[in-house]
N, C-alpha and C positions, 0 to 999 in steps of 0.2 A: 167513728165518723162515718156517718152512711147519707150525707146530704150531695147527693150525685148530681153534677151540672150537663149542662145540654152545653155543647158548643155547636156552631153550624158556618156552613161552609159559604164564602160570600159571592162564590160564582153559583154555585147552583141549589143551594138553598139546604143540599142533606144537613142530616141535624144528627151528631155524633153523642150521643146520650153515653153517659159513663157507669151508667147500672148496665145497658146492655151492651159497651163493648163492641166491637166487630169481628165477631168469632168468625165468618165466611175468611177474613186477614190477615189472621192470626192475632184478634186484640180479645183478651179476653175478656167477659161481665165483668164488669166492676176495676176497671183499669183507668184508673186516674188522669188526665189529658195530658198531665206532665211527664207519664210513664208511657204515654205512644209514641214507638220510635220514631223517628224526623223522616227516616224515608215511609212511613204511613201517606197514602194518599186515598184523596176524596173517593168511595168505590161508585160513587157515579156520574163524575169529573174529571177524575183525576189532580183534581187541586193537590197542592202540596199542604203540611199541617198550619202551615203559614197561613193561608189563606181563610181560615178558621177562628171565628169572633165569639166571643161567651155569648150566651143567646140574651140574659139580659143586658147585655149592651144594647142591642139593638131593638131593644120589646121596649124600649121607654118611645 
């Protein structure tokens, strides 16, 4: 299964891509949205994972 989803953040717009992970956070490439731990936060908000919508939710 290699079809990797963008999630994005609804206060400031980052966009959590699951191919690239946030290695700076310890998330590594290719880490599943369901597999980033809950205390993971926005690295340029601060939002909590909560705060975080699949991005085609909101591209319609």
């Amino acid at each position: 299964m290699t079809d990797y989803k963008k999630y994005v953040c609804t206060i400031c717009g980052h966009i959590y891509d699951e191919a690239e992970g946030d290695p700076e956070n310890g998330v590594a490439p290719g880490t599943r949205w369901e597999d980033v731990p809950m205390e993971w936060v926005c690295p340029d908000c601060g939002a909590s994972k909560l705060d975080f919508v699949l991005e085609e939710d909101i591209s319609d």
